[in-house]
C-alpha positions, 0 to 999 in steps of 0.5 A: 500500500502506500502512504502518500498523503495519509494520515490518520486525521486526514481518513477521519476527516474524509469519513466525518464528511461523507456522514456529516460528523464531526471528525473528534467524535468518530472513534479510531477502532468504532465499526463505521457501519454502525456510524452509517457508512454503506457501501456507496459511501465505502466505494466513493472512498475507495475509488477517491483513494486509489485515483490518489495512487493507494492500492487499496480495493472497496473489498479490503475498506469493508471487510474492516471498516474502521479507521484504524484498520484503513489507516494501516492498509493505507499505509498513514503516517 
């Protein structure tokens, strides 16, 4: 994967503004399916990041959605 611009922050932001959260409240480890991240939203993710250059697939976002899992295949800083 690459870390190209990634950072922990910067995820959760990208998260928080697709559901319309305030990036502080969403918790680094919290299933963001349960924050109401579907799978429209997890494809726009994927596909943003990987026009970035990041070698990640919508499968690998879903099978661990949470920001701490994303940060790692993203390789953040």
């Amino acid at each position: 994967m690459t870390g190209t611009g990634f950072t922990v922050e910067r995820i959760r932001a990208e998260v928080a503004d697709l559901l319309g959260e305030d990036p502080a409240e969403i918790p680094l480890d919290e299933n963001l399916v349960d924050w109401g991240l579907d799978s429209i939203r997890l494809m726009t993710l994927a596909g943003r990041w990987q026009e970035e250059g990041a070698e990640v697939a919508f499968v690998q976002l879903a099978e661990r959605p949470a920001i701490e899992a994303w940060a790692e295949l993203l390789g953040a800083a």
